[in-house]
C-alpha positions in Angstrom: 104.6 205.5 154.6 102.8 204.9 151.1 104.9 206.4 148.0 102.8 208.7 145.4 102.9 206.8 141.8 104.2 208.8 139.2 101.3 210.6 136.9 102.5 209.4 134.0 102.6 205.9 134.9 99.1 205.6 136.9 97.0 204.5 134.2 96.1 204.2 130.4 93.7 207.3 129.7 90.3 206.3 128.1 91.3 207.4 124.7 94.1 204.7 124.9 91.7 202.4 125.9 89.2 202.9 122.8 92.1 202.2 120.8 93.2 199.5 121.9 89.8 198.0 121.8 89.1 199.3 117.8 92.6 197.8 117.2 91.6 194.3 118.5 88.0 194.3 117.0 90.0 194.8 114.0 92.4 193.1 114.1 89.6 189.7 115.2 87.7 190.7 112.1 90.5 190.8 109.9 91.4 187.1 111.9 87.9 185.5 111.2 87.2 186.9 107.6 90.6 185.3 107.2 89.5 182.1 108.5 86.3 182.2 106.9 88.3 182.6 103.3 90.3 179.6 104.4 87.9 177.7 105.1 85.8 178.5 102.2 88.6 177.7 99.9 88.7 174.3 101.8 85.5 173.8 101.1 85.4 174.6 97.6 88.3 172.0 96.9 86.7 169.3 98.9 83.3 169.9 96.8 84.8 169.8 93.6 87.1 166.7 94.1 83.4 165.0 95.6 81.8 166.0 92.4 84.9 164.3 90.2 84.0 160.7 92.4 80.6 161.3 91.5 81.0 161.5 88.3 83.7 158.6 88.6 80.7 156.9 89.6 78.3 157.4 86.9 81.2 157.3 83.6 84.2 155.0 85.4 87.5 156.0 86.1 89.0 157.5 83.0 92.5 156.8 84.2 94.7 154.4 85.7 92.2 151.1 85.3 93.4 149.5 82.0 94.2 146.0 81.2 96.0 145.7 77.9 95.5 149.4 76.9 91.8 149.0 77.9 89.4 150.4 80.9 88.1 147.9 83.1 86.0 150.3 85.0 82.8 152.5 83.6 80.4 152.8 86.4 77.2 153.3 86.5 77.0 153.7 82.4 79.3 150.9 81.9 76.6 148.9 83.5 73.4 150.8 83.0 73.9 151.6 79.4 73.1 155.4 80.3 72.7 158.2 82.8 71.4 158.0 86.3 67.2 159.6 85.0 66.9 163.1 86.9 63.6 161.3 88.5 65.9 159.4 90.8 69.3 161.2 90.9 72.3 160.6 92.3 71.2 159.0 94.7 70.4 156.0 92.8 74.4 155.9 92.4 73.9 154.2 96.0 70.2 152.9 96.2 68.6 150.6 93.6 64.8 151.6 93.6 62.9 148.5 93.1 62.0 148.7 89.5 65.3 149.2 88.1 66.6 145.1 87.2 69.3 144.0 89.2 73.1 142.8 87.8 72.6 139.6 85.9 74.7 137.8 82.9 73.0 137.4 79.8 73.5 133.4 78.8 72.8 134.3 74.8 75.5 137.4 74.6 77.9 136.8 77.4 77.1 140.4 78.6 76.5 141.4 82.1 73.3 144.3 82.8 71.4 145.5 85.8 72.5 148.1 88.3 75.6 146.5 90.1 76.3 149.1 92.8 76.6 150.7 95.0 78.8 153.0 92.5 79.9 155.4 95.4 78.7 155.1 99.2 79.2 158.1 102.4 82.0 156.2 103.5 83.6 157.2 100.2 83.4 160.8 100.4 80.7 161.5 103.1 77.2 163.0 102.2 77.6 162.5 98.4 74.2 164.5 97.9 75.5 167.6 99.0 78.4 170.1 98.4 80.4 171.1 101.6 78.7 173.7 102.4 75.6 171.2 102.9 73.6 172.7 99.7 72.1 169.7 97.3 74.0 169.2 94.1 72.0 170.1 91.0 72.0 167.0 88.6 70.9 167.5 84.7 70.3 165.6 82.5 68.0 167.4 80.4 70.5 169.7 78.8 72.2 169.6 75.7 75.8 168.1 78.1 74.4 166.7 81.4 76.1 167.8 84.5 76.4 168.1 88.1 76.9 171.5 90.0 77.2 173.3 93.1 76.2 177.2 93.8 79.0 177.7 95.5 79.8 179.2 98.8 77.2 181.6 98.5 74.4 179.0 96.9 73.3 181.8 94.2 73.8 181.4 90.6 77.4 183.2 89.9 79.9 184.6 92.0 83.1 185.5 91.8 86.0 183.2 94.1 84.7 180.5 96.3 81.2 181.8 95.8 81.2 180.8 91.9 79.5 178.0 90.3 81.4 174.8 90.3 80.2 172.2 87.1 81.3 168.9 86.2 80.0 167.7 82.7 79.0 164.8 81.2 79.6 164.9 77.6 78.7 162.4 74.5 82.5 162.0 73.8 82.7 160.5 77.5 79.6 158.1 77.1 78.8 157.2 73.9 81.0 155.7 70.8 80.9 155.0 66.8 82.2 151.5 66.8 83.7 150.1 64.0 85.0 146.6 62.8 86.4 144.5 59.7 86.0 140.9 59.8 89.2 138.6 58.2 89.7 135.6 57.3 93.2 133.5 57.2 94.5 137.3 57.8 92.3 139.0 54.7 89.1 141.1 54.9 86.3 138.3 54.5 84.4 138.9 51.4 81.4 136.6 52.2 77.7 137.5 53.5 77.4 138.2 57.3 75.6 138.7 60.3 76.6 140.8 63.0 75.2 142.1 66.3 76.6 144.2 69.1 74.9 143.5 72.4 74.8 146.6 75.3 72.3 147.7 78.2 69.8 150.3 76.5 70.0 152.7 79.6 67.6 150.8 81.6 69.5 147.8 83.0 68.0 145.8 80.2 69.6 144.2 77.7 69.5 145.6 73.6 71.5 145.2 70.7 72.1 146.5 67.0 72.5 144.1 63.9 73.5 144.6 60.5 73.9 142.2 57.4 77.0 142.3 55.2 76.9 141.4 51.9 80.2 140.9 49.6 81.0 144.1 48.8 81.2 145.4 52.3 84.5 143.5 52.8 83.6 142.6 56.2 83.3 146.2 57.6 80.3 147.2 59.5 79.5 150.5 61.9 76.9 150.8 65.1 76.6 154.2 66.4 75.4 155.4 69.8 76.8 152.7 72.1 77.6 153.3 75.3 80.6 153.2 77.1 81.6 149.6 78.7 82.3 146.4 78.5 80.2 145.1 75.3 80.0 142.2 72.9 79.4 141.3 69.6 78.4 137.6 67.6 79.2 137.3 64.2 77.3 134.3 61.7 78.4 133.5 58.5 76.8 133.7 56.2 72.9 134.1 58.2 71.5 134.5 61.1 68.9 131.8 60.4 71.3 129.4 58.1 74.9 129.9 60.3 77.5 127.9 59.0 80.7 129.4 61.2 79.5 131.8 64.5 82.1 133.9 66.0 81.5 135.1 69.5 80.1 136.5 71.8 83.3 138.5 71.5 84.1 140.6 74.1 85.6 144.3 74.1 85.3 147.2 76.4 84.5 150.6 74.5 86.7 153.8 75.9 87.0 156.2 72.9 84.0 157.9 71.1 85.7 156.4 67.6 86.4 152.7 68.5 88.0 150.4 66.5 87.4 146.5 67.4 90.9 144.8 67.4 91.0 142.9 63.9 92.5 139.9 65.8 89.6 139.8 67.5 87.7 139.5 64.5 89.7 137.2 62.6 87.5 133.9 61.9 90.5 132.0 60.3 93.4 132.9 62.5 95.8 129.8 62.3 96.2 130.3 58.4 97.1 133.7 58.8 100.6 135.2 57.8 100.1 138.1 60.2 100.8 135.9 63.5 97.2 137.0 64.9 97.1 136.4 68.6 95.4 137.4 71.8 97.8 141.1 71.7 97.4 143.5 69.0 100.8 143.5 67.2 100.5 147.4 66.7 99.0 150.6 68.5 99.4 154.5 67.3 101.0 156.3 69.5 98.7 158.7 70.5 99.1 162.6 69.4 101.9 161.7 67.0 99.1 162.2 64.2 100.7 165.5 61.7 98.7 166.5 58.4 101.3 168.3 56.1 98.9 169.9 53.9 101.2 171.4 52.1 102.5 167.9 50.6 99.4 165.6 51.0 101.2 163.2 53.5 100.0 162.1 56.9 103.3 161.7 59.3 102.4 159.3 62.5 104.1 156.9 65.0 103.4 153.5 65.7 104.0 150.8 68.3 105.1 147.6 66.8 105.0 144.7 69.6 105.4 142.4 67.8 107.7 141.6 64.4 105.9 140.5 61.4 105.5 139.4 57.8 102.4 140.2 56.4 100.7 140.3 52.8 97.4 142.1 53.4 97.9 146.3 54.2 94.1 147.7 53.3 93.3 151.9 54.3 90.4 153.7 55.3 90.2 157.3 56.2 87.6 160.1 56.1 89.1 162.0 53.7 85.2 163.4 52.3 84.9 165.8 49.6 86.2 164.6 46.2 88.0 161.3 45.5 91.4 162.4 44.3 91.4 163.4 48.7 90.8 159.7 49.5 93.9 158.5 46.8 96.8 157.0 48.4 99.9 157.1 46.8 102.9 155.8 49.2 102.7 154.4 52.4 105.8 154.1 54.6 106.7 152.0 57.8 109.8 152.2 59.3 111.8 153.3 56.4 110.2 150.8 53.6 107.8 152.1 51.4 105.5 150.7 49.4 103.6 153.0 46.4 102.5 152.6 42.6 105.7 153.9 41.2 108.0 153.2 43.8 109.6 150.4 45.8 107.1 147.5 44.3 104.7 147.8 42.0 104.0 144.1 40.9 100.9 142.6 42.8 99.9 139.0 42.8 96.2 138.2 42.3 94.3 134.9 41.0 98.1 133.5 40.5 98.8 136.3 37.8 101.9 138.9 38.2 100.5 142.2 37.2 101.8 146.0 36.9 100.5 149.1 37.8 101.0 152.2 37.0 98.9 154.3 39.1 96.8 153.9 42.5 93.1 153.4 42.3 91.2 156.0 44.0 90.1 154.6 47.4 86.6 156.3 47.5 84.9 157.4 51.1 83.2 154.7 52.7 84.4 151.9 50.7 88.0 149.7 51.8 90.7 149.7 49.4 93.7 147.4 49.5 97.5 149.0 48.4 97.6 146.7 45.7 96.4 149.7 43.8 93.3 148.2 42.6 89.5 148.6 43.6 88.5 146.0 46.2 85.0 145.9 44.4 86.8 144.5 41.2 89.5 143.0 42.5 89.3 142.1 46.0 91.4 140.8 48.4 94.5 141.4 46.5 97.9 140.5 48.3 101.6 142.4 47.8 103.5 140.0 45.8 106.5 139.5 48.2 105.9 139.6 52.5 106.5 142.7 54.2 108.8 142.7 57.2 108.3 145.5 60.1 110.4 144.9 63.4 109.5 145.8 66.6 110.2 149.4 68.4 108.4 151.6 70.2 108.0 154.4 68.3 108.3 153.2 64.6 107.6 156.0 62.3 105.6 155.8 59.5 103.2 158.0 56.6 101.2 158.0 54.0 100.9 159.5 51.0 97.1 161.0 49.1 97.0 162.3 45.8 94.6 165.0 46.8 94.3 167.6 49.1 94.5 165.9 52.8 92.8 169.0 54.4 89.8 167.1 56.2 91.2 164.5 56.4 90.9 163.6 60.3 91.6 159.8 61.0 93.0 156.8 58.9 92.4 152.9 59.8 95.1 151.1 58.4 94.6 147.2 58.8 98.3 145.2 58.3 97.8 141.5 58.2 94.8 141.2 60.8 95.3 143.8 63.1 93.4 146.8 62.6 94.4 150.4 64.0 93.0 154.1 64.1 95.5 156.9 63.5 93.7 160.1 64.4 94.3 163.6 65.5 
Protein backbone atom coordinates (compact mmCIF):
# COMPACT_ATOMS: atom_id res chain seq x y z
CA UNK A 1 0.00 0.00 0.00
CA UNK A 2 1.85 3.26 -1.18
CA UNK A 3 2.00 6.11 1.63
CA UNK A 4 0.91 9.78 0.53
CA UNK A 5 4.16 12.25 0.99
CA UNK A 6 3.60 15.03 3.02
CA UNK A 7 2.80 18.45 0.97
CA UNK A 8 5.19 20.21 2.45
CA UNK A 9 7.96 17.96 1.77
CA UNK A 10 7.11 16.99 -1.98
CA UNK A 11 9.14 19.43 -3.79
CA UNK A 12 10.91 22.81 -4.05
CA UNK A 13 8.29 25.28 -5.65
CA UNK A 14 9.60 27.13 -8.83
CA UNK A 15 10.17 30.26 -7.01
CA UNK A 16 12.67 28.41 -4.86
CA UNK A 17 14.20 27.16 -7.68
CA UNK A 18 14.81 30.69 -9.50
CA UNK A 19 16.52 31.46 -6.41
CA UNK A 20 18.62 29.09 -6.05
CA UNK A 21 19.75 29.39 -9.54
CA UNK A 22 20.23 33.67 -9.25
CA UNK A 23 22.13 32.79 -6.02
CA UNK A 24 24.59 30.44 -7.86
CA UNK A 25 24.97 32.60 -11.04
CA UNK A 26 25.99 35.02 -8.51
CA UNK A 27 27.65 33.65 -6.51
CA UNK A 28 29.99 31.96 -9.97
CA UNK A 29 30.31 35.57 -11.08
CA UNK A 30 31.37 36.85 -7.98
CA UNK A 31 33.90 33.43 -8.08
CA UNK A 32 35.36 34.27 -11.62
CA UNK A 33 35.62 38.17 -11.37
CA UNK A 34 37.55 37.04 -8.29
CA UNK A 35 39.73 34.84 -10.15
CA UNK A 36 40.10 37.00 -12.92
CA UNK A 37 41.41 39.96 -10.26
CA UNK A 38 43.78 37.28 -9.05
CA UNK A 39 45.05 36.39 -11.80
CA UNK A 40 45.39 39.88 -13.14
CA UNK A 41 47.29 40.85 -10.15
CA UNK A 42 49.56 37.84 -11.03
CA UNK A 43 50.07 39.02 -14.04
CA UNK A 44 50.90 42.43 -13.41
CA UNK A 45 53.77 41.31 -10.84
CA UNK A 46 55.13 38.79 -13.31
CA UNK A 47 55.26 41.71 -16.09
CA UNK A 48 56.87 44.09 -14.04
CA UNK A 49 59.61 41.91 -12.45
CA UNK A 50 60.21 40.77 -16.59
CA UNK A 51 60.52 44.39 -17.41
CA UNK A 52 63.25 44.89 -14.27
CA UNK A 53 65.52 41.74 -16.16
CA UNK A 54 65.12 43.54 -19.19
CA UNK A 55 66.29 46.40 -18.11
CA UNK A 56 69.03 44.25 -16.07
CA UNK A 57 69.87 43.43 -19.53
CA UNK A 58 70.41 46.59 -21.28
CA UNK A 59 72.12 48.76 -17.84
CA UNK A 60 73.67 45.51 -15.65
CA UNK A 61 72.74 44.55 -12.36
CA UNK A 62 72.85 47.49 -10.15
CA UNK A 63 73.17 45.35 -7.11
CA UNK A 64 74.90 42.55 -5.61
CA UNK A 65 77.83 42.16 -8.58
CA UNK A 66 80.82 44.15 -7.02
CA UNK A 67 84.32 43.23 -6.78
CA UNK A 68 86.19 45.55 -4.44
CA UNK A 69 83.22 48.15 -4.10
CA UNK A 70 82.93 47.96 -7.99
CA UNK A 71 80.11 46.46 -10.52
CA UNK A 72 81.33 43.79 -12.69
CA UNK A 73 78.17 43.56 -14.59
CA UNK A 74 76.58 46.49 -17.13
CA UNK A 75 74.93 44.70 -19.87
CA UNK A 76 74.20 45.53 -22.97
CA UNK A 77 75.58 49.42 -22.33
CA UNK A 78 78.43 48.17 -20.49
CA UNK A 79 79.42 46.61 -23.72
CA UNK A 80 77.63 48.57 -26.42
CA UNK A 81 78.47 51.96 -25.11
CA UNK A 82 74.66 52.89 -25.39
CA UNK A 83 71.03 51.91 -25.74
CA UNK A 84 69.58 49.10 -27.71
CA UNK A 85 68.36 51.85 -31.26
CA UNK A 86 64.40 51.68 -31.24
CA UNK A 87 65.09 50.26 -35.11
CA UNK A 88 65.98 46.94 -33.56
CA UNK A 89 64.53 46.75 -30.01
CA UNK A 90 64.71 44.58 -27.44
CA UNK A 91 65.07 42.10 -29.25
CA UNK A 92 68.50 42.75 -30.17
CA UNK A 93 69.08 42.06 -26.26
CA UNK A 94 69.00 38.34 -27.75
CA UNK A 95 69.78 38.52 -31.52
CA UNK A 96 72.84 40.27 -33.03
CA UNK A 97 71.72 41.60 -36.56
CA UNK A 98 74.60 41.25 -38.84
CA UNK A 99 75.85 44.72 -39.01
CA UNK A 100 76.24 45.36 -35.46
CA UNK A 101 80.43 44.17 -34.71
CA UNK A 102 80.81 41.30 -32.63
CA UNK A 103 82.73 41.20 -28.90
CA UNK A 104 86.38 41.64 -29.60
CA UNK A 105 89.46 43.05 -27.35
CA UNK A 106 91.01 46.12 -28.43
CA UNK A 107 95.07 45.19 -28.53
CA UNK A 108 95.94 49.28 -28.28
CA UNK A 109 93.48 50.02 -25.11
CA UNK A 110 93.00 46.79 -23.42
CA UNK A 111 89.21 47.40 -23.81
CA UNK A 112 86.73 44.84 -24.77
CA UNK A 113 83.61 46.12 -27.53
CA UNK A 114 81.05 44.45 -29.71
CA UNK A 115 77.74 43.01 -28.70
CA UNK A 116 78.64 40.04 -26.29
CA UNK A 117 75.18 38.50 -25.69
CA UNK A 118 72.80 37.13 -25.54
CA UNK A 119 71.98 39.75 -22.51
CA UNK A 120 68.60 37.90 -21.62
CA UNK A 121 67.19 34.76 -23.43
CA UNK A 122 63.15 32.94 -23.10
CA UNK A 123 64.63 30.58 -20.92
CA UNK A 124 65.19 33.49 -18.53
CA UNK A 125 61.88 34.80 -18.18
CA UNK A 126 59.93 33.33 -21.21
CA UNK A 127 58.73 35.65 -24.16
CA UNK A 128 60.78 38.72 -23.10
CA UNK A 129 58.97 40.75 -26.04
CA UNK A 130 55.81 40.74 -24.44
CA UNK A 131 54.02 41.53 -21.10
CA UNK A 132 51.94 38.68 -19.53
CA UNK A 133 49.08 39.44 -20.84
CA UNK A 134 50.89 38.69 -24.43
CA UNK A 135 50.80 42.63 -25.55
CA UNK A 136 54.43 43.86 -27.01
CA UNK A 137 56.36 46.08 -24.65
CA UNK A 138 56.76 49.61 -25.87
CA UNK A 139 60.57 50.51 -26.00
CA UNK A 140 61.70 54.36 -26.22
CA UNK A 141 64.33 55.71 -26.72
CA UNK A 142 63.44 58.88 -28.26
CA UNK A 143 62.19 60.57 -25.18
CA UNK A 144 63.77 62.85 -22.96
CA UNK A 145 64.43 59.33 -20.23
CA UNK A 146 64.14 56.14 -22.39
CA UNK A 147 61.93 53.49 -21.14
CA UNK A 148 60.09 50.32 -21.46
CA UNK A 149 56.27 49.86 -20.71
CA UNK A 150 53.38 47.82 -20.72
CA UNK A 151 49.45 49.04 -21.10
CA UNK A 152 48.46 47.09 -18.64
CA UNK A 153 45.78 44.51 -18.27
CA UNK A 154 43.59 46.38 -20.28
CA UNK A 155 46.41 47.46 -23.18
CA UNK A 156 44.93 51.21 -23.27
CA UNK A 157 46.95 54.14 -22.17
CA UNK A 158 45.88 54.62 -18.28
CA UNK A 159 43.92 52.69 -15.96
CA UNK A 160 43.38 52.54 -12.67
CA UNK A 161 44.68 48.84 -10.69
CA UNK A 162 46.06 46.10 -12.83
CA UNK A 163 44.83 47.90 -15.90
CA UNK A 164 47.44 50.94 -15.39
CA UNK A 165 50.51 51.60 -17.18
CA UNK A 166 53.59 49.91 -15.88
CA UNK A 167 57.16 51.92 -16.94
CA UNK A 168 60.59 51.16 -16.20
CA UNK A 169 63.06 54.06 -17.09
CA UNK A 170 66.24 54.42 -18.21
CA UNK A 171 67.81 57.55 -17.00
CA UNK A 172 71.28 59.52 -17.70
CA UNK A 173 72.25 59.00 -13.98
CA UNK A 174 72.05 55.14 -14.74
CA UNK A 175 74.13 55.19 -18.06
CA UNK A 176 76.27 57.88 -18.35
CA UNK A 177 79.06 59.48 -15.94
CA UNK A 178 81.47 62.74 -15.41
CA UNK A 179 84.68 61.06 -14.75
CA UNK A 180 87.28 62.61 -13.05
CA UNK A 181 91.08 61.95 -12.17
CA UNK A 182 94.30 63.46 -10.61
CA UNK A 183 97.51 62.02 -11.66
CA UNK A 184 100.54 61.76 -8.56
CA UNK A 185 103.68 61.23 -8.44
CA UNK A 186 105.82 59.65 -5.39
CA UNK A 187 102.28 60.34 -3.59
CA UNK A 188 101.92 64.29 -4.94
CA UNK A 189 99.70 65.71 -7.62
CA UNK A 190 102.15 65.60 -10.83
CA UNK A 191 102.84 68.99 -11.99
CA UNK A 192 104.30 68.14 -15.38
CA UNK A 193 102.67 68.21 -19.07
CA UNK A 194 100.38 65.21 -19.90
CA UNK A 195 98.51 63.24 -22.18
CA UNK A 196 95.50 61.43 -21.26
CA UNK A 197 92.87 59.37 -23.02
CA UNK A 198 89.86 57.41 -21.82
CA UNK A 199 88.89 54.57 -24.23
CA UNK A 200 84.90 53.33 -24.31
CA UNK A 201 82.36 51.80 -27.08
CA UNK A 202 80.58 54.93 -28.73
CA UNK A 203 77.17 53.18 -28.75
CA UNK A 204 77.81 51.16 -31.79
CA UNK A 205 80.01 48.23 -30.66
CA UNK A 206 82.94 50.26 -31.93
CA UNK A 207 85.62 51.49 -30.18
CA UNK A 208 86.08 55.72 -29.28
CA UNK A 209 87.82 57.64 -26.91
CA UNK A 210 88.31 61.32 -25.44
CA UNK A 211 91.83 62.98 -24.88
CA UNK A 212 92.92 65.86 -23.21
CA UNK A 213 96.45 67.62 -22.69
CA UNK A 214 97.57 68.77 -19.29
CA UNK A 215 99.78 71.45 -18.87
CA UNK A 216 101.46 72.38 -15.32
CA UNK A 217 99.03 74.21 -13.84
CA UNK A 218 96.35 71.60 -14.10
CA UNK A 219 98.09 69.64 -11.32
CA UNK A 220 97.40 66.51 -13.01
CA UNK A 221 93.51 66.71 -12.90
CA UNK A 222 91.58 66.15 -16.02
CA UNK A 223 87.52 65.62 -16.66
CA UNK A 224 85.68 63.53 -19.72
CA UNK A 225 82.01 63.80 -19.64
CA UNK A 226 79.34 61.63 -21.23
CA UNK A 227 80.92 58.17 -20.71
CA UNK A 228 79.02 55.33 -20.47
CA UNK A 229 78.59 53.01 -17.88
CA UNK A 230 81.22 49.90 -17.83
CA UNK A 231 84.23 48.65 -17.67
CA UNK A 232 86.63 51.41 -19.41
CA UNK A 233 90.27 52.42 -19.64
CA UNK A 234 92.45 55.12 -19.77
CA UNK A 235 96.56 55.63 -20.97
CA UNK A 236 98.32 58.38 -19.64
CA UNK A 237 101.98 59.72 -21.54
CA UNK A 238 104.10 62.02 -20.04
CA UNK A 239 104.87 64.49 -21.11
CA UNK A 240 103.30 63.85 -25.15
CA UNK A 241 101.55 61.78 -26.98
CA UNK A 242 104.18 61.94 -29.87
CA UNK A 243 107.42 62.43 -27.48
CA UNK A 244 106.37 59.77 -24.33
CA UNK A 245 108.91 59.53 -21.95
CA UNK A 246 106.84 57.38 -18.95
CA UNK A 247 103.15 55.78 -20.36
CA UNK A 248 100.84 54.72 -17.73
CA UNK A 249 98.22 52.18 -18.74
CA UNK A 250 95.79 51.06 -20.31
CA UNK A 251 94.38 51.35 -16.75
CA UNK A 252 91.43 49.71 -16.11
CA UNK A 253 88.28 50.86 -14.03
CA UNK A 254 84.63 50.07 -14.25
CA UNK A 255 82.35 53.34 -14.13
CA UNK A 256 79.03 52.81 -11.66
CA UNK A 257 78.20 56.35 -10.41
CA UNK A 258 77.15 59.38 -12.72
CA UNK A 259 80.20 61.46 -10.72
CA UNK A 260 83.20 58.98 -10.81
CA UNK A 261 86.24 59.46 -9.29
CA UNK A 262 89.29 57.31 -10.68
CA UNK A 263 91.14 55.73 -7.59
CA UNK A 264 94.37 57.99 -7.20
CA UNK A 265 96.38 54.81 -6.60
CA UNK A 266 95.48 53.86 -9.70
CA UNK A 267 96.86 56.88 -11.08
CA UNK A 268 99.95 57.16 -9.23
CA UNK A 269 103.04 56.96 -11.71
CA UNK A 270 105.66 56.89 -8.83
CA UNK A 271 104.10 54.62 -6.31
CA UNK A 272 107.19 53.01 -4.49
CA UNK A 273 108.45 56.55 -3.25
CA UNK A 274 105.32 57.36 -1.92
CA UNK A 275 104.67 58.03 1.87
CA UNK A 276 100.90 57.20 1.47
CA UNK A 277 101.55 53.24 1.22
CA UNK A 278 99.73 53.30 -2.34
CA UNK A 279 98.62 49.77 -3.31
CA UNK A 280 96.19 47.78 -5.27
CA UNK A 281 93.16 48.78 -2.36
CA UNK A 282 92.13 52.25 -1.83
CA UNK A 283 93.11 53.03 1.77
CA UNK A 284 89.82 55.09 2.31
CA UNK A 285 86.05 55.20 1.05
CA UNK A 286 83.13 57.73 2.29
CA UNK A 287 80.67 56.07 3.79
CA UNK A 288 77.85 56.76 1.75
CA UNK A 289 74.85 59.16 3.05
CA UNK A 290 76.95 60.25 6.02
CA UNK A 291 77.44 63.63 3.90
CA UNK A 292 75.77 66.79 6.49
CA UNK A 293 76.13 70.56 5.29
CA UNK A 294 75.61 72.70 8.53
CA UNK A 295 74.97 75.91 6.89
CA UNK A 296 74.62 77.57 9.72
CA UNK A 297 78.52 77.16 10.65
CA UNK A 298 80.17 76.52 7.19
CA UNK A 299 81.33 72.95 8.06
CA UNK A 300 80.75 69.81 6.07
CA UNK A 301 80.40 66.76 8.75
CA UNK A 302 81.08 63.21 6.93
CA UNK A 303 82.33 59.60 7.74
CA UNK A 304 84.99 57.72 6.29
CA UNK A 305 86.30 54.22 5.90
CA UNK A 306 89.94 54.04 6.77
CA UNK A 307 91.32 50.34 5.61
CA UNK A 308 94.24 50.91 5.99
CA UNK A 309 96.56 53.08 8.71
CA UNK A 310 98.72 55.69 7.29
CA UNK A 311 101.22 58.59 7.37
CA UNK A 312 100.91 60.82 4.74
CA UNK A 313 102.24 64.40 3.82
CA UNK A 314 100.10 65.46 0.81
CA UNK A 315 96.00 66.32 1.88
CA UNK A 316 94.80 68.63 -1.44
CA UNK A 317 90.61 69.57 -1.62
CA UNK A 318 88.29 70.09 -4.30
CA UNK A 319 84.63 70.86 -4.12
CA UNK A 320 81.98 72.63 -6.10
CA UNK A 321 81.42 75.18 -3.88
CA UNK A 322 80.44 77.94 -7.14
CA UNK A 323 79.46 81.38 -6.56
CA UNK A 324 82.09 83.62 -4.85
CA UNK A 325 85.53 82.47 -3.59
CA UNK A 326 85.31 83.11 0.18
CA UNK A 327 82.49 79.65 -0.53
CA UNK A 328 85.43 77.58 -1.89
CA UNK A 329 87.93 78.74 1.44
CA UNK A 330 88.80 76.02 3.74
CA UNK A 331 89.61 76.75 7.03
CA UNK A 332 90.04 73.36 9.25
CA UNK A 333 89.87 70.00 8.24
CA UNK A 334 89.42 67.27 10.78
CA UNK A 335 89.99 63.31 10.66
CA UNK A 336 89.39 61.30 13.49
CA UNK A 337 89.84 63.88 16.15
CA UNK A 338 93.10 65.69 14.68
CA UNK A 339 92.73 68.76 12.92
CA UNK A 340 94.74 70.46 10.87
CA UNK A 341 93.77 74.59 10.01
CA UNK A 342 95.76 78.01 9.55
CA UNK A 343 95.42 79.01 13.09
CA UNK A 344 95.09 75.87 14.76
CA UNK A 345 96.83 72.65 15.46
CA UNK A 346 99.88 73.38 12.76
CA UNK A 347 100.41 76.08 10.98
CA UNK A 348 104.24 75.74 9.79
CA UNK A 349 104.45 74.21 6.26
CA UNK A 350 107.62 72.92 4.67
CA UNK A 351 108.29 74.00 1.07
CA UNK A 352 111.70 74.20 -1.12
CA UNK A 353 113.42 73.18 2.36
CA UNK A 354 112.14 76.56 4.07
CA UNK A 355 109.85 76.55 7.37
CA UNK A 356 107.22 79.05 6.85
CA UNK A 357 104.07 80.49 8.77
CA UNK A 358 100.77 81.28 7.87
CA UNK A 359 98.41 83.13 9.05
CA UNK A 360 95.36 82.61 7.02
CA UNK A 361 94.18 79.97 4.27
CA UNK A 362 94.41 80.81 0.60
CA UNK A 363 91.23 80.87 -1.09
CA UNK A 364 90.84 77.51 -3.02
CA UNK A 365 89.01 78.94 -6.11
CA UNK A 366 86.38 76.66 -8.22
CA UNK A 367 88.00 74.57 -10.67
CA UNK A 368 91.43 74.89 -9.60
CA UNK A 369 93.21 72.15 -6.75
CA UNK A 370 94.48 73.66 -3.59
CA UNK A 371 96.78 71.92 -1.11
CA UNK A 372 96.03 72.66 3.06
CA UNK A 373 99.26 74.03 3.15
CA UNK A 374 97.31 77.26 2.92
CA UNK A 375 98.96 78.39 -0.15
CA UNK A 376 97.84 78.60 -3.97
CA UNK A 377 99.05 75.52 -5.83
CA UNK A 378 99.56 77.87 -8.85
CA UNK A 379 102.39 79.71 -6.78
CA UNK A 380 103.37 77.32 -4.67
CA UNK A 381 102.68 73.90 -5.73
CA UNK A 382 102.99 70.76 -4.28
CA UNK A 383 103.47 71.91 -0.86
CA UNK A 384 103.74 69.20 2.01
CA UNK A 385 102.54 69.57 5.93
CA UNK A 386 105.70 69.85 7.79
CA UNK A 387 105.36 66.81 10.18
CA UNK A 388 103.33 63.18 8.78
CA UNK A 389 99.91 62.85 9.58
CA UNK A 390 98.80 59.61 11.28
CA UNK A 391 94.98 58.25 10.71
CA UNK A 392 94.23 54.65 12.05
CA UNK A 393 91.99 52.38 10.67
CA UNK A 394 88.00 52.09 11.70
CA UNK A 395 85.14 51.77 10.02
CA UNK A 396 83.40 54.74 10.48
CA UNK A 397 86.07 57.40 11.21
CA UNK A 398 84.52 60.72 11.46
CA UNK A 399 85.74 63.69 9.97
CA UNK A 400 84.87 67.65 8.58
CA UNK A 401 85.88 70.43 7.09
CA UNK A 402 85.72 73.78 7.60
CA UNK A 403 84.94 77.00 4.56
CA UNK A 404 85.23 80.42 5.23
CA UNK A 405 82.14 81.21 3.24
CA UNK A 406 78.81 80.24 2.98
CA UNK A 407 78.72 76.25 2.12
CA UNK A 408 75.09 76.49 0.73
CA UNK A 409 75.80 74.94 -2.78
CA UNK A 410 78.21 73.32 -1.92
CA UNK A 411 77.31 69.54 -3.04
CA UNK A 412 80.50 67.24 -3.17
CA UNK A 413 84.18 67.55 -1.99
CA UNK A 414 87.24 65.32 -3.32
CA UNK A 415 89.69 65.18 -0.77
CA UNK A 416 92.95 63.39 -2.03
CA UNK A 417 95.20 62.13 1.29
CA UNK A 418 98.56 60.89 0.21
CA UNK A 419 97.49 59.13 -3.23
CA UNK A 420 94.17 58.11 -2.69
CA UNK A 421 91.55 60.19 -3.95
CA UNK A 422 87.81 60.12 -2.67
CA UNK A 423 84.37 61.89 -3.34
CA UNK A 424 82.22 62.95 -0.38
CA UNK A 425 78.89 63.89 -1.75
CA UNK A 426 75.28 64.15 -0.74
Amino acid sequence: MCQKLHPKLNAFTLIEVLMTISLMAVLSTVSISMFNSSLDEAKFDATYKEMLQLRKAIIGDLENTTVEGERVRFGYLGDMGGLPPMSFGLAMLNTKPVSTPAYAIDSTSKLGVGWNGPYISSTEVGDYLQDAWGNDYIYRTDTTIPFISSLGSDAAVGGEGTAQDIQVDLPLSIRTATVHGQITSSGSVMETPAHVEIFYPDGSGALTSQEVTLSESDAGQFTFNNIPFGVRTLKIQIPSETSPVLTLGPVTFAVDDENYVIRSNALEVNPAASDANCNSVSNFSYVPGSFYNDTDNNKVYFNLKVKNSISTRNIYTFNNGAGSSSATSLEQIGIGGVVYGCKGVLDIIAYGGIDRKFNECARAWFIIWYDLGYVDLNSNSNLTLNSSWGIAAGDNVQAFMKFAGSTASLSWIDLRLGCDLIRIEE
